[in-house]
MARDRENVO-231041 format. One record per residue (C-alpha): x, y, z; residue in one letter. Coordinates in steps of 0.02 Angstrom, whole numbers, plus 50000, padded with zeros to 5 digits. Example, Ala and Ser with C-alpha at 12.3 -4.5 7.8 and 13.67 -1.06 7.14 Angstrom:
! residues 2
506154977550390a;506844994750357s;
***
This chain:
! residues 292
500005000050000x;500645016249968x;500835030250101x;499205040950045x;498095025350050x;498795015650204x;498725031650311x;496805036450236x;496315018950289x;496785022150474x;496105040250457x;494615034450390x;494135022950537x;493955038250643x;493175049150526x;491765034350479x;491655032150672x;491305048250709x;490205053450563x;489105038450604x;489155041350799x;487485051850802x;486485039450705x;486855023750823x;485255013950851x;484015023350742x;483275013750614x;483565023550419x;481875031550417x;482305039950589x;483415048550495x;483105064950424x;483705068050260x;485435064150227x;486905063450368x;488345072250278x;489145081250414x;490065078950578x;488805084050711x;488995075650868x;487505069250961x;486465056250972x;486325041351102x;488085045251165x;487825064951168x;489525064151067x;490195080051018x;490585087150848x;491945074150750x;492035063050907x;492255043750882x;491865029351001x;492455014451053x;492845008650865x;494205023250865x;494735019951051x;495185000351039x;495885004850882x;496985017550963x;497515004851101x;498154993150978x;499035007050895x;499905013851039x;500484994851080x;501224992950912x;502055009650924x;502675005251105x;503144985851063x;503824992750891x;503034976550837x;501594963750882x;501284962051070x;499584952751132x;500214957451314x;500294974751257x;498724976551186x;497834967651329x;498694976651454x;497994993951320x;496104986051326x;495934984151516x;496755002951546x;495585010351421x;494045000251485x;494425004951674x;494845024551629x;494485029851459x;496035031151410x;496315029151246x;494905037551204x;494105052651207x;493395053951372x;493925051751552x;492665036151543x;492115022051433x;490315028351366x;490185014451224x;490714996451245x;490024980851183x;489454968551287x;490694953251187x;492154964551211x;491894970251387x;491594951551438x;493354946351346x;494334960151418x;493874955051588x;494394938051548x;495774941151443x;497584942851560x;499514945651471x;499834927251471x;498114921651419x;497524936451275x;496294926551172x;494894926551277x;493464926351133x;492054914851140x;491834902950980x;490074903751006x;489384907750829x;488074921250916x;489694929250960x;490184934550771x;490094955350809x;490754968150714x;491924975450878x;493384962550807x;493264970650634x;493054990250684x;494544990150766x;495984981350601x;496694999550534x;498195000950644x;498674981950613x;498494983450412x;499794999950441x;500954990050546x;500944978050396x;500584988150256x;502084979550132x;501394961350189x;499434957350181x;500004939550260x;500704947650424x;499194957750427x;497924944150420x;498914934550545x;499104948450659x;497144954450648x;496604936050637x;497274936250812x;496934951650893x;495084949250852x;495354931150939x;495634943151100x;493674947051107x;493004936050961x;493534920150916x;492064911350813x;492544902750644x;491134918950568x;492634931150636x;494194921350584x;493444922050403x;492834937550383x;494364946250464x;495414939150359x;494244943350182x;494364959850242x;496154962950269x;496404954850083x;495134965750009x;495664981850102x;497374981650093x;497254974349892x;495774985649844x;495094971249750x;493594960749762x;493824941549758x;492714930249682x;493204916149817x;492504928649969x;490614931349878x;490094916049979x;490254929250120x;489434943850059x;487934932350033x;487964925150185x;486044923750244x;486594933150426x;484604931050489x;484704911550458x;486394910850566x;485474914450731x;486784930350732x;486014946850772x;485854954750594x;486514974050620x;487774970950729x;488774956150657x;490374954250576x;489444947850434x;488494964850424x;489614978150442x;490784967450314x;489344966350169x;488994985550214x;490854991350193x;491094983650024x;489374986449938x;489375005950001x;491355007849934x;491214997049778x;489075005049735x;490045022649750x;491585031049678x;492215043249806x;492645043250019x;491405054650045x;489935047449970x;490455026650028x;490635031050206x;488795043650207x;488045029150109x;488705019550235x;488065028450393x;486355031150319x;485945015550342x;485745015750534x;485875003250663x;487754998950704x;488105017150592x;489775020050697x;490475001650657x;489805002050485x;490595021350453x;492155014950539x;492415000550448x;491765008750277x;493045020950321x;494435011350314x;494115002450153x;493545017550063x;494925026050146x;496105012550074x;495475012549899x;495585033249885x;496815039149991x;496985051650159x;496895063950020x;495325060749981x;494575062150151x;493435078150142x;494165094150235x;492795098650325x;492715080950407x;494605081050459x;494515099650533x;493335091650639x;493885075850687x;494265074250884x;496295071750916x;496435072550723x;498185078550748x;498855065850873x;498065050950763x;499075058050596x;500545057250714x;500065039350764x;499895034750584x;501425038750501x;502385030550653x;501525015050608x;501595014150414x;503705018250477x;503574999650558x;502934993150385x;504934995450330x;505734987550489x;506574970350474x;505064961050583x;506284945950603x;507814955250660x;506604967150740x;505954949050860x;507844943850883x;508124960450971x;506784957451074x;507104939151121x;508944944351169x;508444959351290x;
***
């Protein structure tokens, strides 16, 4: 992936996130007219270009990479439990949005023991897949070490066969921008026949992400066709956001959404010292470790 796209994929997480904040929960003809602008809001009361717990877990893993320099389950864990006992992380003092999968698995989860995830099919969410932008950065120069690496950070909260697939068709499709024949088994998945719960699944926010970025030709307009369509919007905007974001680039990412954006500054920052990792030597990088 080059720079542009790798760094608009992370961006976008947070932008999708908080664009589709306000509409959490309402159904699409609660809406009025079309959500185009960062507003703040809604069930959370979140204010104007905030993002939720999509943005925050993402963050976590981010600021493990960054402080690991490369994968670290014990960091990460030891990132989820902070942020889910002070809000740190995040952008409050508090968690005000948390799933109830993850918060179980984070109170499971210790440094020796990360993948606390229950197999149980009914546990296929979407908070395994919200959270993959800092992991495809870390990796951006190898989509294998990114599908390994988010296959098993979503294992830390999520570990049904549903998840393993889907996170992995993702990270192909986002970091490749390409569709794959072999993955439309997925995208016509019948979700309600599962005995998942339809608008907040993995299966969901997946189908969402690729029919609003590959029905539309621009950031702007995958990520509001995205949000528009209710429900989970803030998983489905964040995870629109970073495929869209992948396919067209930071520099496509309207102005007037990244003016707004909470921390916008700090996460750029963030960004670029992950896509840095993408060039280290990952094996020498481990040998250093091991010896210390």
């Amino acid at each position: 992936m080059i720079k542009d796209n790798a760094i608009g994929m992370f961006m976008g997480l947070f932008v999708g996130d908080a664009l589709g904040a306000p509409l959490e929960f309402l159904r699409p003809h609660e809406i009025e007219g079309v959500h185009s602008e960062m507003t703040g809001g809604g069930v959370h009361s979140t204010d104007k270009g905030e993002w939720t717990d999509d943005g925050a877990m993402a963050v976590a893993i981010a600021q493990a990479y960054i402080t690991s320099r490369c994968f670290s389950p014990a960091e990460i864990v030891n990132n989820f439990k902070t942020w889910r006992k002070s809000g740190h992380f995040g952008t409050r003092n508090y968690v005000f949005d948390i799933g109830r999968t993850c918060s179980g698995a984070i109170d499971r989860m210790t440094s020796e023991f990360p993948y606390a995830g229950s197999a149980d099919l009914r546990a296929s969410g979407n908070g395994s897949i919200m959270r993959l932008a800092p992991i495809m950065l870390a990796n951006h120069d190898t989509v294998s070490m990114a599908i390994a690496e988010g296959v098993a950070v979503s294992l830390m909260t999520h570990g049904s066969p549903m998840v393993v697939q889907y996170t992995a068709a993702f990270i192909t499709e986002c970091m490749t921008g390409k569709m794959f024949s072999n993955y439309n088994r997925f995208r016509s998945f019948n979700i309600r026949s599962s005995g998942t719960e339809t608008h907040g699944s993995i299966m969901h926010a997946h189908v969402q992400a690729s029919q609003s970025c590959y029905m539309n030709t621009c950031f702007e307009d995958a990520v509001v066709h995205a949000v528009n369509k209710g429900y989970d919007a803030d998983t489905v905007g964040a995870v629109t956001g970073m495929m869209a974001g992948a396919m067209y680039g930071y520099s496509s990412i309207p102005k007037r959404w990244l003016k707004a954006l909470v921390k916008h500054d700090e996460l750029l920052a963030m960004a670029e010292k992950l896509y840095d990792m993408g060039t280290v030597n990952v094996p020498e990088l481990m040998a250093e470790e091991l010896e210390a």
